[in-house]
N, C-alpha and C positions, 0 to 999 in steps of 0.2 A: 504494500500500500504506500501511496504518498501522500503528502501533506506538506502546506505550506507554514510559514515561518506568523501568520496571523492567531492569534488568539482571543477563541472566541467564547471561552468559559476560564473567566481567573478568579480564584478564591482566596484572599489573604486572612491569616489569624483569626479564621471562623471559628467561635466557640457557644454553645450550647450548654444548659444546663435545665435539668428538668426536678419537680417535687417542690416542697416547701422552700421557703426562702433559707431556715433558720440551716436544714440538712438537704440542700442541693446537690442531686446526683450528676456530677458531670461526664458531659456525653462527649463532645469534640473538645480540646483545649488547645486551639492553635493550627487549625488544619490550613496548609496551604498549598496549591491545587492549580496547573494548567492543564485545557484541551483547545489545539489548535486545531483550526479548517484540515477536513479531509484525515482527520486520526483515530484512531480508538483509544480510549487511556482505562483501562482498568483500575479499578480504586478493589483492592484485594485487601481481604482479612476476614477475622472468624467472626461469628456472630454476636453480638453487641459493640462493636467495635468501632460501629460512630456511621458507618456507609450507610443506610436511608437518613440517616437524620441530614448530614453531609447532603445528599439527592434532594430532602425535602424543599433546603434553603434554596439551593441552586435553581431548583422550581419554582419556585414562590410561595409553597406551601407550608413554611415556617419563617420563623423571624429570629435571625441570630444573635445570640446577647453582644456579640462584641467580632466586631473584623467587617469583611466587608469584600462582596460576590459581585460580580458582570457577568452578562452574557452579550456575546457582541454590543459589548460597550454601556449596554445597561443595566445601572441597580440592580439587583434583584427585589432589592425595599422599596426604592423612592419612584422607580420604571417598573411595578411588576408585569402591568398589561401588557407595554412592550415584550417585557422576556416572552411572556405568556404567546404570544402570537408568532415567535419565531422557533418553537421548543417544541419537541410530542416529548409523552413520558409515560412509560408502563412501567407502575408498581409492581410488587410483591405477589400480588395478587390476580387472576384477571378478572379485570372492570366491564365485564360485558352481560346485557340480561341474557339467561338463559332461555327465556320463553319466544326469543325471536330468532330468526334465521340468521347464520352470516352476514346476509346481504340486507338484510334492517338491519342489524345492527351497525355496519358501516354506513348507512344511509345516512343513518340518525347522526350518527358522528359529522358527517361532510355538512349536513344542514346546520347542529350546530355549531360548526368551523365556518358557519356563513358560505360556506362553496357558492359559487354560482349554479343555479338550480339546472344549465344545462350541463353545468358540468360533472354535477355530484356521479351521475349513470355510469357516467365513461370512467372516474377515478374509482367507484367503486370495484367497477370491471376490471380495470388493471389489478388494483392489489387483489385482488380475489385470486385471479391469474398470477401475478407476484409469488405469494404466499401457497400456492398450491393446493387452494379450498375453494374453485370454481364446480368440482364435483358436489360440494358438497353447500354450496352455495346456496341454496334454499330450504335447509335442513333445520330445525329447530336448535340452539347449542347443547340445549339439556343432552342432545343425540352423540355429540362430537366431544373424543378423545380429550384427554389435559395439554396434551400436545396443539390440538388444530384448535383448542379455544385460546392457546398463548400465545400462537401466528396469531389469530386474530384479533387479538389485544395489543400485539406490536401491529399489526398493520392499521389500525382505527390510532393508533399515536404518530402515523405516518400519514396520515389523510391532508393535513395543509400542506407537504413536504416541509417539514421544519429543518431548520439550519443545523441545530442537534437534538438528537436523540437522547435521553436518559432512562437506560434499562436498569432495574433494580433488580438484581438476582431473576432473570429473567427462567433459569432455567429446573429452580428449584424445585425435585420434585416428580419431574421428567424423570420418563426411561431411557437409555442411555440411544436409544434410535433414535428418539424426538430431540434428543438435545444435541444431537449431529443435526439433524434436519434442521432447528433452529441455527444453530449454528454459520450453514450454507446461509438459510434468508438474512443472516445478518451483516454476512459479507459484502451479501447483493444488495442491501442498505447503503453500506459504508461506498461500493463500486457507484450507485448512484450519487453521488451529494452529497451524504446526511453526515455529520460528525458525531461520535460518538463516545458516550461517555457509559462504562458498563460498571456496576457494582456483582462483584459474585464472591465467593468462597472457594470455589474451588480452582486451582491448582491450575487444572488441565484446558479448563476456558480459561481463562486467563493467559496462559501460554499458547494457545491456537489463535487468540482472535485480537490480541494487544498490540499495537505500535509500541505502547508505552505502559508499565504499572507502574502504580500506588502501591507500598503495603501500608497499611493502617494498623494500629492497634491500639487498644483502651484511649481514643481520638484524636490520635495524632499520628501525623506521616512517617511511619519509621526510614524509610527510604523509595525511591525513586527512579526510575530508568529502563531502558529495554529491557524486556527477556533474558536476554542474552548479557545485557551488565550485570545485573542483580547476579546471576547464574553465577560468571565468575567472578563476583567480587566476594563467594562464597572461597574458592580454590581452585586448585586447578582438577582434572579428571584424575582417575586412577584406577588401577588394579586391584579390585579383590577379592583376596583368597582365604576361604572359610574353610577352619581344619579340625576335626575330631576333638580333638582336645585342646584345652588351653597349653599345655606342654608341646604340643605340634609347632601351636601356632608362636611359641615364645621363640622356641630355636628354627622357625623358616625368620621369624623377622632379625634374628642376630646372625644368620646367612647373609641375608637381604639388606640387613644394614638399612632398616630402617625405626619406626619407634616401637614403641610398646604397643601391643594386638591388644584390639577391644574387640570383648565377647568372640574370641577364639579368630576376630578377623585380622589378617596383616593387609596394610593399603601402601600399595605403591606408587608414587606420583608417576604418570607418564602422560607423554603431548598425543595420544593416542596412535600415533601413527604403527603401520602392521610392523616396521624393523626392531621398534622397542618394545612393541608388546611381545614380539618373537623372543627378544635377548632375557625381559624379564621369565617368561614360562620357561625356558632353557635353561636357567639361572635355580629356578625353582624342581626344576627336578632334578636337577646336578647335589642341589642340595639336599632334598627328599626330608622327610615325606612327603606323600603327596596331597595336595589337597582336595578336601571332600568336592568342593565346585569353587571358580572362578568367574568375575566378568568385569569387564571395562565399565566403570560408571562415571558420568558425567555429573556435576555438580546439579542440582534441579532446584525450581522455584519453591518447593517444599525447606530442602536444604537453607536456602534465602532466610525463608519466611521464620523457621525454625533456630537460626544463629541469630535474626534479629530481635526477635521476640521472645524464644524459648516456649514458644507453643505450636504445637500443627495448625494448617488451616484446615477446611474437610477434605479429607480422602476421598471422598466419592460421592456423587449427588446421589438421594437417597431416591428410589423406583416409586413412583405414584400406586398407590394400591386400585 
C-alpha cells in the first residue's frame, strides 16, 4: 500500500477518565496518534487498554478530558459535524436492524447520509456487489451469518465514501473464514480511497492488514512503527533447539557457545540465511546430542507486544457460536 506524507487523523495527549470525580478510573493518559491519507495504522492491544474509548473521541462520540484530536484538520470538539461528515465508523458491535433486508438496510443509511435520492439505488448496488451480499441482498438479516451482517455494517459506514474509516475490532468473534473474507473487503476499502484507522487485539490482523501499528497499553502508546520495526526492535531471528532434558540442552549450549537454555531450549542468533543455518545444525550434531526438534524463528509482533508490556495480546479470535 501507499500513502502520502498528509495527515488526516492526529491525536495529541488525549486523556480520559471515567467514574466518580473523588476515584477516577483512568482510561487513556496521554495517547498520541497519527493516520495519514491512503494508510492503515493499527492501534493494537489487549482489552481495556484504552482502543474504543481512543475510536470514541476520534468520532465525536466522546469528549476528552484533556489533549486535543483533528481529522482532516478538524476539532473533533469545536468541528464535530465536520468530522462527522467526512468519517464512516463500525463499532464493536453491528449497528444494523435485523428485521430488514441488506438492501433496506443500506437504503436507510444512504437516505440518512442525505444521498441524493437518485443516487442512493446505484450506491446501494455497488457495495452490495463490493461486499459480496448481492445474493443475499433481499434476505431479512435475522437470516445472515455474523460474518455477512459485519460486511454489512462496514459497508452502511462506507455509504458517503468517507475520507476515513474507523473499524473497532471489527472482527471479533468471527470464524476464522469470515475474518479472511473480511479481511480481503478491507483491502479493497483501503485500494479505493478510504484511510484507515483499525483497532483489534489480535496479532495476526494487525500484521496482515497495517502500514503502521500502535501498541497500547493500560492508555498509552507503548510504541510505534511498521510491522517489521517493532519485529526487530525485539532481536534479531534464530535457531531453536528443544532437547530432552535440561542436561542436553546445558552442554549443546556450552558447545555452541552460546547463553544459558530456557526451559531445555538453546537459541542461536543467525541472519537466516541457508549457509549459517547449514554450519549451525552441522555444529550441533558434531556436538551431539541431538535435539528433540529445531526451527528458524523470527522475532513476531506477539514477541513486540510481550517485551513491551509483559503481557500477550489474544492469540486467537474466539469462533462465533
Amino acid at each position: 500500500m501507499s500513502y502520502t506524507d498528509e495527515v488526516l487523523v492526529r491525536a495529541a495527549g488525549l486523556r480520559k477518565s471515567y467514574g466518580p470525580a473523588r476515584r477516577p478510573v483512568r482510561v487513556l493518559d496521554g495517547v498520541d496518534l497519527e493516520l495519514r491519507a491512503g494508510e492503515v495504522l493499527a492501534l493494537l492491544g489487549p482489552n481495556g487498554a484504552g482502543k474504543t474509548t481512543t475510536v470514541r473521541i476520534l468520532a465525536t462520540l466522546t469528549r476528552p478530558d484533556a489533549g486535543s484530536a483533528h481529522v482532516a484538520g478538524y476539532d473533533v470538539v469545536a468541528e464535530a459535524r465536520r468530522v462527522r461528515e467526512i468519517i464512516g465508523l463500525t463499532g464493536q458491535h453491528a449497528a444494523v436492524d435485523l428485521k430488514l433486508s441488506g438492501r433496506e438496510n443500506l437504503t436507510t443509511m444512504a437516505r440518512l447520509a442525505h444521498l441524493p435520492r437518485r443516487a442512493v439505488r446505484g450506491r446501494v448496488a455497488e457495495l452490495l456487489e463490493a461486499f459480496g451480499l448481492t445474493d443475499a441482498a433481499d434476505r431479512r438479516l435475522d437470516t445472515y451469518s455474523g460474518g455477512m451482517r459485519r460486511r454489512l455494517d462496514i459497508a452502511a459506514g462506507l455509504v458517503r465514501r468517507p475520507r476515513v474509516l474507523f473499524l473497532d475490532e471489527p472482527t471479533t468473534g468471527l470464524d476464522p473464514r469470515s475474518r479472511a473474507y473480511l479481511w480481503d473487503v478491507v483491502r479493497d476499502v483501503v485500494a479505493g480511497g478510504t484511510s484507515l484507522f483499525l483497532t483489534t487485539q489480535y496479532l495476526e490482523e494487525a500484521d496482515r492488514l497495517a502500514d503502521r501499528i500502535a501498541m497500547i497499553d493500560d492508555g498509552r502508546v507503548v510504541a510505534e512503527g511498521t510491522p517489521a520495526r517493532l519485529k526487530q526492535a525485539v532481536g534479531d531471528a534464530a535457531i531453536e533447539l528443544t532437547y530432552g532434558t535440561g542436561a542436553e540442552a546445558g552442554f549443546a549450549a556450552a558447545a555452541l557457545g552460546t547463553g544459558t537454555p530456557e526451559d531445555r531450549t538453546v537459541r542461536v542468533p543467525t541472519d537466516g540465511s541457508v549457509g549459517h543455518v547449514r554450519g549451525v545444525l552441522a555444529a550441533v550434531e558434531a556436538a551431539g546430542p541431538a535435539p528433540v526438534r529445531w526451527e528458524v524463528r523470527a522475532p513476531s509482533l506477539d514477541d513486540a507486544f510481550l517485551a513491551l508490556t509483559g503481557q500477550p495480546t489474544a492469540p486467537a479470535a474466539a469462533v462465533a457460536a
